[in-house]
C-alpha positions in Angstrom: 86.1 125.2 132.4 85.8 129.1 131.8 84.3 130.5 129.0 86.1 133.5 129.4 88.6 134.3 126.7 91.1 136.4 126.4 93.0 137.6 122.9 95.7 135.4 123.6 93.5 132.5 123.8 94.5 130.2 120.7 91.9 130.6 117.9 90.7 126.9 117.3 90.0 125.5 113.4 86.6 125.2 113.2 85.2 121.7 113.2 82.7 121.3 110.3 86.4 122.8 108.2 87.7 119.7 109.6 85.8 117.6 108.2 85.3 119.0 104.5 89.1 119.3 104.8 89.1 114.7 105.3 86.7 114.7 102.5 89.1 116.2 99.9 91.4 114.3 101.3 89.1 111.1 100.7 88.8 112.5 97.2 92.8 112.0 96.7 92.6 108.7 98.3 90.2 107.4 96.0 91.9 109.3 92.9 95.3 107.4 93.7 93.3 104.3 94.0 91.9 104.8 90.7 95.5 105.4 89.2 96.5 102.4 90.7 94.1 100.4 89.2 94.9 101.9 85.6 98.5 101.1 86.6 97.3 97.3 87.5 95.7 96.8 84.4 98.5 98.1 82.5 100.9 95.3 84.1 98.1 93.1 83.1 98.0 94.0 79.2 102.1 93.5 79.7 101.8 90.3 80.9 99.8 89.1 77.8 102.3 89.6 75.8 105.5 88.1 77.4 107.3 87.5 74.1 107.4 91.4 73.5 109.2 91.6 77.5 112.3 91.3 78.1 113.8 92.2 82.0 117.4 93.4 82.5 120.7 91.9 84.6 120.7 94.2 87.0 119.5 91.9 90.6 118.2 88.6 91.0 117.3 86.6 88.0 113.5 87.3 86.9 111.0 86.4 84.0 109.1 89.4 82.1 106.4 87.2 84.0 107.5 86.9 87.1 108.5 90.8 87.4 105.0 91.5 86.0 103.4 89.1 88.4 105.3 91.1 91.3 104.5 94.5 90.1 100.8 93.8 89.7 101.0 92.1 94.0 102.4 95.0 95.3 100.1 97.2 93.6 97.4 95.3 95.1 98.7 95.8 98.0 99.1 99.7 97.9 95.5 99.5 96.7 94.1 97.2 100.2 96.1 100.4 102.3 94.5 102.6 100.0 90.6 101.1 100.8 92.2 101.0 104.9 93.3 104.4 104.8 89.8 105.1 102.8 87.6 103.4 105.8 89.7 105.0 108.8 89.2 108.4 107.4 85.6 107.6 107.3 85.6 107.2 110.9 87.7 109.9 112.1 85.0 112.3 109.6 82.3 110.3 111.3 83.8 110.9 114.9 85.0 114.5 114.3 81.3 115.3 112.6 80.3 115.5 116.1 82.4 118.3 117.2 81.4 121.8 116.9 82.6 125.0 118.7 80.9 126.7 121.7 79.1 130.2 121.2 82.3 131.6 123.2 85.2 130.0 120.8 82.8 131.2 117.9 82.8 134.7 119.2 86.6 134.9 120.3 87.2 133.5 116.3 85.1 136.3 115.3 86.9 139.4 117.1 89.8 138.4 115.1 91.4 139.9 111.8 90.5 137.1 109.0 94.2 136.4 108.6 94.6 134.9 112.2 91.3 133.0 112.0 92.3 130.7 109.0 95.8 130.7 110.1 97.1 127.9 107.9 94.3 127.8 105.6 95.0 131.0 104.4 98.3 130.5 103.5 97.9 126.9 101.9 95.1 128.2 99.7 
């Protein structure tokens, strides 16, 4: 493979970004897991107090109980993706951790105006 580059060479995100960028995302993960869990408990704290529930007409008959019930399993549900989605970000960090540009793709990135370098980072930020 040539390490010659020319200017129209694509200028490659830069790895160690890469993986700061999954560890905010890991951040959000674990935020919506926490909010889930709030959300659980809330259900919960319903469900003690059946007699101030009442459900509507409006699809198959249900119980204040029973729709509880439901909400609270499919929340732990979203919550076991959640921990999933948690772990297999962990190993694409720990996988892309490894990866680092070569001297060439570092000086190529560096012979170009800041605004082409961050490309999208630039604009989302």
């Amino acid at each position: 493979m040539s390490t010659n580059r020319t200017p129209d060479d694509p200028i490659l995100p830069v790895p160690s970004e890469l993986y700061e960028d999954l560890g905010e995302v890991q951040e959000r993960v674990e935020e919506l897991y926490r909010d889930l869990a709030r959300i659980r408990r809330s259900y919960e704290q319903l469900s003690r107090s059946p007699e101030s529930l009442r459900v509507d007409d409006l699809g198959s008959p249900t119980t204040p109980l029973r729709a509880s019930a439901h909400a609270q399993e499919w929340l732990t549900e979203a919550a076991s993706s959640l921990r999933r989605t948690h772990a297999e970000i962990d190993t694409a960090r720990g996988h892309g951790s490894r990866l680092a540009l070569t001297d060439a793709a570092c000086e190529h990135r560096d012979k170009q105006p800041e605004r082409q370098r961050c490309g999208d980072r630039c604009r989302t930020r």
